[in-house]
MIKOLMAR-298344 format. One record per residue (C-alpha): residue number from 0; residue in one letter; x, y, z. Coordinates in steps of 0.5 Angstrom, whole numbers, plus 2048, in hexadecimal, padded with zeros to 3 digits. Each point is the difference from the previous one (the first is absolute). Layout:
# residues N
     i   aa     x     y     z
   NUM    A     X     Y     Z
...
//
This chain:
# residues 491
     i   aa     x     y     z
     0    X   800   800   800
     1    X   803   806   7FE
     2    X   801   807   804
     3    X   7F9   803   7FD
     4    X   7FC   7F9   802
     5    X   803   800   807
     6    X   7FE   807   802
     7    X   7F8   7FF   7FD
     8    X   800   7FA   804
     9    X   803   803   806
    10    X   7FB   805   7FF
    11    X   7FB   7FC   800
    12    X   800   7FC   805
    13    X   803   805   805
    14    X   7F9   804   7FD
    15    X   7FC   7FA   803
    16    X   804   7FF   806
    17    X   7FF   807   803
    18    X   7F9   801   7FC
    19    X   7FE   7FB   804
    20    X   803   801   806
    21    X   7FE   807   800
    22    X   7F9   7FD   7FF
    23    X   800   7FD   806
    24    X   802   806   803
    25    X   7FB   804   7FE
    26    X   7FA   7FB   802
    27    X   803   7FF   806
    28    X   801   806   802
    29    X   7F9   803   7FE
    30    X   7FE   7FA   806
    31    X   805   802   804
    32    X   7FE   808   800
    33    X   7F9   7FE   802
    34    X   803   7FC   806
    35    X   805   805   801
    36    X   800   806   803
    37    X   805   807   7FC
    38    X   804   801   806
    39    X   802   7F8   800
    40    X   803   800   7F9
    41    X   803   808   802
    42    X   804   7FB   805
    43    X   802   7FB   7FC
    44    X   803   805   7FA
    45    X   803   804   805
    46    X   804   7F9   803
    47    X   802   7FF   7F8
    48    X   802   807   7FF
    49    X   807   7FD   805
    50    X   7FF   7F9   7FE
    51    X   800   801   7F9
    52    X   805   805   800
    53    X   805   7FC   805
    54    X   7FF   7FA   7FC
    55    X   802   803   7F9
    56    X   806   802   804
    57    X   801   7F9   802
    58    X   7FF   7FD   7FA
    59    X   806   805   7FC
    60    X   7FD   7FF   7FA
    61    X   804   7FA   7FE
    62    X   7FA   7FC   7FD
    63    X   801   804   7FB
    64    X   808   800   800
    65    X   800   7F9   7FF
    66    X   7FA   801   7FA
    67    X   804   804   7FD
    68    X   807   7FD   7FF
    69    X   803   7FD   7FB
    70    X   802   7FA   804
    71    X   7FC   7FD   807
    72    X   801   7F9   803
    73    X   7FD   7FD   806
    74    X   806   802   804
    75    X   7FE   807   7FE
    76    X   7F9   800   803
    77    X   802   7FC   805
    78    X   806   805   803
    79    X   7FA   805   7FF
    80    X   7FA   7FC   803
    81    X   806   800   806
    82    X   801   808   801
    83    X   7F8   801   7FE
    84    X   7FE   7FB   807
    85    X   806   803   804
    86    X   7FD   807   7FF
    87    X   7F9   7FD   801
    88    X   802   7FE   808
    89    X   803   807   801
    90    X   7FA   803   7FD
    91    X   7FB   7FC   804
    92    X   803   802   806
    93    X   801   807   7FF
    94    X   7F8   800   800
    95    X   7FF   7FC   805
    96    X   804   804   804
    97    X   7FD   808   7FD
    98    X   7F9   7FD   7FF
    99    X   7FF   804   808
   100    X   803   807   7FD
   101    X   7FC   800   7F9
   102    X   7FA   7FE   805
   103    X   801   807   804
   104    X   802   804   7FB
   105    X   7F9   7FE   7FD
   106    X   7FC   801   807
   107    X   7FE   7F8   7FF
   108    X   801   7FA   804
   109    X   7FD   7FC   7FB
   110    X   806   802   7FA
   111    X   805   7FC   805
   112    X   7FD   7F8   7FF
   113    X   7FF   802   7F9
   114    X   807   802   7FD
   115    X   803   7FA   805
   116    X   7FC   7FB   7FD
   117    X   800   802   7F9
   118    X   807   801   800
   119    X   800   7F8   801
   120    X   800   801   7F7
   121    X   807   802   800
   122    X   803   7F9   802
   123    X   7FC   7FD   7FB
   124    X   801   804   7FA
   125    X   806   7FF   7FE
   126    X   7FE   7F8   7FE
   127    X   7FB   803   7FC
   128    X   804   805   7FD
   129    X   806   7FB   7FD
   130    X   7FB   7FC   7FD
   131    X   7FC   806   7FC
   132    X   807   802   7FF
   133    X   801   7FA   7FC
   134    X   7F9   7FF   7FD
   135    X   801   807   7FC
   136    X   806   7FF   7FE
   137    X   7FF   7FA   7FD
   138    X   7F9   803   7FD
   139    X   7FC   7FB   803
   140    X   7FB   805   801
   141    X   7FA   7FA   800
   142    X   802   7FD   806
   143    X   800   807   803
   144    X   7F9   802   7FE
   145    X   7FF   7F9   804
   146    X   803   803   805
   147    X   7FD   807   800
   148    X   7F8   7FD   800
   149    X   801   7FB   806
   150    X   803   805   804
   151    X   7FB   805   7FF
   152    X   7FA   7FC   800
   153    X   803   7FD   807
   154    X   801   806   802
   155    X   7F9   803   7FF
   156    X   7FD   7F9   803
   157    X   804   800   807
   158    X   7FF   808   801
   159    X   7F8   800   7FE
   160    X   800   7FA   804
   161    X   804   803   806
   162    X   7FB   807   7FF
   163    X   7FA   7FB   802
   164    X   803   7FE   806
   165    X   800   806   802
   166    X   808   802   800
   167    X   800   806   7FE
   168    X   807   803   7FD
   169    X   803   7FA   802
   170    X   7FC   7FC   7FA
   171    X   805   805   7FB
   172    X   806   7FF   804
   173    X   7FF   7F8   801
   174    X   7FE   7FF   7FA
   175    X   806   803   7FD
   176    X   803   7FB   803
   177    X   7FD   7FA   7FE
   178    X   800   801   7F9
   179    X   808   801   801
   180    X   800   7FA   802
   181    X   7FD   7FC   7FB
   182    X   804   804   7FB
   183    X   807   7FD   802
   184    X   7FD   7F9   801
   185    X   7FD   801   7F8
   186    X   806   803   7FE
   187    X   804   7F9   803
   188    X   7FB   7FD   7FB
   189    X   801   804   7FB
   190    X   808   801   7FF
   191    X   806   7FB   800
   192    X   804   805   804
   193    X   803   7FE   806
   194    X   801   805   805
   195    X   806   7FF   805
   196    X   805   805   803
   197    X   806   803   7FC
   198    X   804   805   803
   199    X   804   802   7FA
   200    X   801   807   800
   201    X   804   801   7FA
   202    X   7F8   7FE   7FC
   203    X   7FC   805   807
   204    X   805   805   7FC
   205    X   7FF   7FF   7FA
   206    X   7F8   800   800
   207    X   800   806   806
   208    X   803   805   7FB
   209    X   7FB   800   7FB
   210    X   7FB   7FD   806
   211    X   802   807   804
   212    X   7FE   805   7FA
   213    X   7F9   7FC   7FF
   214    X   7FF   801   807
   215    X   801   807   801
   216    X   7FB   801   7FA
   217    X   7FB   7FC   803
   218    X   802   803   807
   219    X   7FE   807   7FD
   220    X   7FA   7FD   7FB
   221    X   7FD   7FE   806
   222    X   800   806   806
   223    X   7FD   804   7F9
   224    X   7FA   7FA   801
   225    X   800   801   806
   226    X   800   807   802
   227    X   7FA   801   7FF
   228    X   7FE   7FB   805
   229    X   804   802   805
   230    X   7FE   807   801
   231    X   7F9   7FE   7FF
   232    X   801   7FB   806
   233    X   803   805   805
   234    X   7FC   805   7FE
   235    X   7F9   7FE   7FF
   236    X   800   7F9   803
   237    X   800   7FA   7FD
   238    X   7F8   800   7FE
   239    X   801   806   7FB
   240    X   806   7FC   7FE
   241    X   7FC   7FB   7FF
   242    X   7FC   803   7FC
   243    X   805   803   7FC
   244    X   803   7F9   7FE
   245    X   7FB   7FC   7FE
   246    X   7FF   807   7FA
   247    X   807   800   7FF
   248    X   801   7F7   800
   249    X   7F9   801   7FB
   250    X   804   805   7FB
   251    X   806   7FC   7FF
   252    X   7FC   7FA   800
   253    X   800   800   7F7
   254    X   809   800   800
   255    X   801   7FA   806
   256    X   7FC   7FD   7FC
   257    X   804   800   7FA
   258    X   806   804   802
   259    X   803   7FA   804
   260    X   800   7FA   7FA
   261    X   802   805   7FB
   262    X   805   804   804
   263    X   804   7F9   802
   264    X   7FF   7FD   7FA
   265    X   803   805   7FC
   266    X   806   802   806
   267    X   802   7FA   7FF
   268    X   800   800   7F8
   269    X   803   806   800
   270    X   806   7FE   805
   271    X   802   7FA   7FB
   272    X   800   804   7FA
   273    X   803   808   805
   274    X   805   800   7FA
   275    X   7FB   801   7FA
   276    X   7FD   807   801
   277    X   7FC   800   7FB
   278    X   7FC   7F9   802
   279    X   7FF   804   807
   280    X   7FE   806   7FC
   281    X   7FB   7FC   7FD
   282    X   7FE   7FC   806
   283    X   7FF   806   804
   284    X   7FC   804   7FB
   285    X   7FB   7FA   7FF
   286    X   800   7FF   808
   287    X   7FD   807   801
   288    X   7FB   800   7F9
   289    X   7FD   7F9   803
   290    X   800   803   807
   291    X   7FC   806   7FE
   292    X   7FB   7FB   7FC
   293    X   7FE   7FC   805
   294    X   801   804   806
   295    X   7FC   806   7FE
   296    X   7FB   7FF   800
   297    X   7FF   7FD   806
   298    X   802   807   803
   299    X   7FA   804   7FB
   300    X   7FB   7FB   802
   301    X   802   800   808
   302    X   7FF   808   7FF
   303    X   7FA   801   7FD
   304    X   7FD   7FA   806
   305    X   805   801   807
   306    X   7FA   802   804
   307    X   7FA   7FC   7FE
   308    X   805   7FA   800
   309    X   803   801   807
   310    X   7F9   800   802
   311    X   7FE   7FA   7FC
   312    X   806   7FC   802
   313    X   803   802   807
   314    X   7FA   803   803
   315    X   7FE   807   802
   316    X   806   801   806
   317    X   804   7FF   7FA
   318    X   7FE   805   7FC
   319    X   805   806   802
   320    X   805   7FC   7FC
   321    X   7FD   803   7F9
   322    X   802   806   801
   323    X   808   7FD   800
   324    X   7FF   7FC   7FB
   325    X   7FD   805   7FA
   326    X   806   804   801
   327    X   805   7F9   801
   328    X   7FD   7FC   7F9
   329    X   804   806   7FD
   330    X   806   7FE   803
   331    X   800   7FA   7FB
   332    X   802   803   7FA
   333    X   807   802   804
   334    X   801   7F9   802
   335    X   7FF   7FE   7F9
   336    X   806   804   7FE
   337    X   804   800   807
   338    X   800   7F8   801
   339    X   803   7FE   7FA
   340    X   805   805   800
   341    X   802   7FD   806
   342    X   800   7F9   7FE
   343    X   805   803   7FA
   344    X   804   804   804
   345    X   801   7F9   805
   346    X   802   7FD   7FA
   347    X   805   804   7FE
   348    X   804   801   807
   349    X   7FD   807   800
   350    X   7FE   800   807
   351    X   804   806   803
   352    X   7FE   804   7FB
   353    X   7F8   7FD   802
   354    X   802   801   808
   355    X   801   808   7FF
   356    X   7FA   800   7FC
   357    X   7FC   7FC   805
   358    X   803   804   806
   359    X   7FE   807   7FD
   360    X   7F9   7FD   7FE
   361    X   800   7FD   808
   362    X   800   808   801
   363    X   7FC   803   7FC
   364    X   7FB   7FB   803
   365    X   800   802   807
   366    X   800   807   7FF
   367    X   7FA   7FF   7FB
   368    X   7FD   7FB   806
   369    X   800   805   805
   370    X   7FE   806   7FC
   371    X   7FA   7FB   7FE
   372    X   7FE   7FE   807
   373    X   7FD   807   801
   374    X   7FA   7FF   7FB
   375    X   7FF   7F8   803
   376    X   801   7F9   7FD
   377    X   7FE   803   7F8
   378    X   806   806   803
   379    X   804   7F9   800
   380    X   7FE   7FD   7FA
   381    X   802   806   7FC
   382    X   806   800   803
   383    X   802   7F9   7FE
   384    X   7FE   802   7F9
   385    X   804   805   7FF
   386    X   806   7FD   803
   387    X   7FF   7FA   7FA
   388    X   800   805   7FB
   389    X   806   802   802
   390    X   804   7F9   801
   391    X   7FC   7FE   7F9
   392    X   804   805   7FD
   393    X   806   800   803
   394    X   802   7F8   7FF
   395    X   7FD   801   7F9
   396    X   806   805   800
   397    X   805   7FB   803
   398    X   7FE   7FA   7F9
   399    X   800   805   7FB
   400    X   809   801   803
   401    X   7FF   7F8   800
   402    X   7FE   7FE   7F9
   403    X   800   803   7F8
   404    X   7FA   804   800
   405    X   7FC   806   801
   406    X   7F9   803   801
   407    X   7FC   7FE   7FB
   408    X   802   7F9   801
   409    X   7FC   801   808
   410    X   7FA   804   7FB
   411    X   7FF   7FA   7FC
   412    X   800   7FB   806
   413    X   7FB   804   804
   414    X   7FB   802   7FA
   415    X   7FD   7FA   7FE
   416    X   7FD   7FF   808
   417    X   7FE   808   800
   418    X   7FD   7FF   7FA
   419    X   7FB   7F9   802
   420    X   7FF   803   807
   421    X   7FE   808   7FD
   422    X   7FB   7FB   7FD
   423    X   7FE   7FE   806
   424    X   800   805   804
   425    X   7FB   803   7FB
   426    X   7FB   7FA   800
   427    X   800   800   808
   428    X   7FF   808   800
   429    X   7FA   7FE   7FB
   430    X   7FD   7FA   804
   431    X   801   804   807
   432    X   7FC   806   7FD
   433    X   7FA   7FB   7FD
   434    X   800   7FD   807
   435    X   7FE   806   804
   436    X   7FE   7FF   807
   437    X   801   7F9   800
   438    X   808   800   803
   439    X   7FC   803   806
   440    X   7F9   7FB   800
   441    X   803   7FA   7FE
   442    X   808   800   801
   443    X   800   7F9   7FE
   444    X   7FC   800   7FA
   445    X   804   806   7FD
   446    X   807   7FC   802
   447    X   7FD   7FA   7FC
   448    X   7FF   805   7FA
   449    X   806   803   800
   450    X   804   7FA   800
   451    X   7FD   7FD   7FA
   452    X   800   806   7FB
   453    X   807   801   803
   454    X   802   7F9   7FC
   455    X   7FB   801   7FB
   456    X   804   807   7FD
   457    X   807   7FD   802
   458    X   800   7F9   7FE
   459    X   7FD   801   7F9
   460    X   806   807   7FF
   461    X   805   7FC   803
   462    X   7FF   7FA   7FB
   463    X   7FD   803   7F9
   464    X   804   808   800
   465    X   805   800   7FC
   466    X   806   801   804
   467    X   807   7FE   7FE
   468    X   803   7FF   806
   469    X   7FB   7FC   803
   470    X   7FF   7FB   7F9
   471    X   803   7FA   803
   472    X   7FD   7FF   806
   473    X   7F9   802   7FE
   474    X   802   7FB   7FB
   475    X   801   7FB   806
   476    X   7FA   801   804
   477    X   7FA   800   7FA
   478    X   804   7F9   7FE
   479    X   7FE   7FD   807
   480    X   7FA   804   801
   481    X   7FE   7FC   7F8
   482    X   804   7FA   803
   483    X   7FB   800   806
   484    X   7FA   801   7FC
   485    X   801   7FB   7FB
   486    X   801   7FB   806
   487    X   7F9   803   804
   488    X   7FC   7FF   7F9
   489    X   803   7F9   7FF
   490    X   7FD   7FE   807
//
């Protein structure tokens, strides 16, 4: 199978993994927003603001670092699985040990059990963590799609289960835990890697470099995820942040569900071809082209029906998140740009100069934040938008340095996807229009009628216009459509 085919079906099967995965998720997550109350989900994303930034630290970013070399052996993965359960120890004890401060700094008790327990994850990543290192390595991206929708649905079962219970918090924390778990031994199954120690330093070395220049990308990417957060947190409560979440974990739904196949998938393919620019070039262009045909639109449906679909699907406590989320869904279209910048820059070696781009938007974010703040939670929202803006512009600069090409090959990229979703746009306007007060009477009727004009303009655009960047892959998808139909009416 050559490169092309390895990268489609890498795509693909990551695509059914994590759509799947995400799936769950979300149905889950409805249960679990009636079981629950705002303030209990504020809880866990303040926990996983420290967990989630000590455990990048952690984990130095040699997953990719061995993804990415040229050459990789068993002794490699296992003198990295050695340093990564090492830092995993002292990890886990320097949470048990400050969970009592966090607590205080935070004025509840409650904080404290939490992060202990939940800090158990970090003896139990890094044997999870070698074996997807591998699996992406040798793209056996099918047997991580497995992965992906076993954790997410044990994960969704155990913490629904946990919420009847009457466990409060504790069924997301627990949960966590148990999926975990289930990960590891699945991956045992799944990996012929044989984990044992190996105190190599010369191969800890070699892979920290690189690993070292990852993690200081992920360290700043992830404070600029988590900004906004944290000052909700301390300045508002964990209520309001949770209201805030559930509208910023809406708007970035559309990209997890595409972005991480995609981005690992082609981080991959670009670093085994990193010496052949203008194979990245196109690659790169194709990734931003596709992203904004298939991501887009989401974020035009998730604008025109934020509230009523807050309220039809979370309830009615839920319903300030709309708010966030209107202005958040325009976030996506710098994600679409943003992202596989990054995966390009990573690909190159061009971490430094992304470091300098990461920490300089890591400021413009907080000052946007703060000045937000004082106009409420949509204050926020437009804070973390211009911020977006200002990263999708400035990482765009640093790949425009990095490969042969200019302006009007990101136009080219772009113009397709505007083009569908300007169509779009307008049919939506119109069925709003027509619709009149029954967004207000009937929320889950307009919701409804929405979504299937949506898919009625957009599909049919995206099939039969004339576009010639986007020939081959409408040329694919009427093929198994016309495949289907031919089964059904064989049947």
């Amino acid at each position: 199978m050559n490169l092309g085919n390895k990268v489609r079906s890498g795509v693909k099967w990551l695509l059914v993994g994590n759509t799947g995965n995400h799936i769950l998720r979300f149905m889950f997550g409805v249960v679990l927003a009636r079981l629950l109350v705002p303030a209990d989900f504020g809880m866990i994303v303040t926990i996983q603001i420290f967990t989630g930034f000590v455990g990048m630290l952690a984990a130095g970013g040699m997953g990719q670092a061995l993804i990415r070399a040229k050459e990789a052996n068993e002794n490699d993965f296992n003198a990295v699985f050695t340093l990564q359960l090492a830092i995993g120890i002292l990890v886990y004890l320097g949470f048990f040990l400050s969970a009592p401060w966090i607590a205080e700094y935070f004025g509840d008790p409650l904080y404290e059990p939490l992060l202990q327990v939940s800090a158990i994850s970090f003896l139990m990543r890094p044997f999870g963590f070698m074996r997807i290192s591998w699996l992406n390595r040798e793209m056996a991206f099918k047997k991580r799609a497995v992965v992906e929708v076993s954790v997410g649905l044990v994960t969704g079962v155990s913490s629904i289960l946990m919420a009847l219970a009457g466990m409060g918090v504790w069924s997301l924390t627990l949960s966590g835990l148990v999926a975990g778990l289930f990960r590891n031994i699945l991956l045992i199954y799944l990996t012929p890697l044989m984990l044992h120690l190996n105190f190599d330093l010369s191969i800890m070395r070699r892979h920290g470099s690189y690993g070292f220049k990852i993690t200081a990308n992920d360290f700043i990417s992830y404070l600029k995820r988590e900004t906004a957060n944290l000052i909700i947190s301390k300045s508002a409560g964990p209520a309001f942040l949770g209201i805030f979440n559930k509208g910023d974990s809406l708007s970035r739904l559309p990209n997890r569900l595409l972005v991480p196949p995609v981005g690992q998938t082609v981080f991959r393919a670009m670093s085994k071809v990193q010496d052949d620019l203008d194979q990245s070039k196109y690659m790169f262009y194709k990734v931003i082209t596709l992203l904004m045909v298939y991501t887009t639109p989401l974020y035009v449906g998730l604008w025109w029906v934020a509230e009523p679909f807050i309220g039809v699907v979370y309830g009615e406590n839920w319903l300030p998140a709309a708010g966030p989320l209107e202005i958040l869904v325009m976030v996506g279209i710098c994600r679409n740009i943003g992202i596989p910048c990054g995966v390009l820059l990573a690909a190159q070696d061009r971490l430094v100069q992304e470091l300098y781009a990461q920490i300089i938007g890591l400021v413009f974010l907080i000052i946007a934040c703060f000045i937000g703040l004082e106009w409420g939670l949509e204050g926020v929202a437009w804070g973390v938008l211009a911020s977006h803006i200002f990263g999708a512009v400035y990482f765009y600069i640093l790949a425009y340095h990095t490969i042969p090409t200019k302006i009007a090959d990101l136009i080219g990229a772009l113009v397709p996807g505007l083009l569908l979703n300007s169509i779009l746009f307008v049919a939506l306007a119109i069925t709003h229009w027509m619709l009149g007060d029954i967004r207000t009477t009937a929320p889950a009727l307009y919701l409804l009628v929405m979504v299937v004009s949506g898919a009625a303009v957009y599909l049919p655009a995206f099939l039969f216009l004339p576009i010639p960047s986007l020939k081959s892959e409408a040329d694919r998808w009427r093929q198994k459509i016309n495949g289907v139909l031919s089964r059904v009416s064989k049947a």
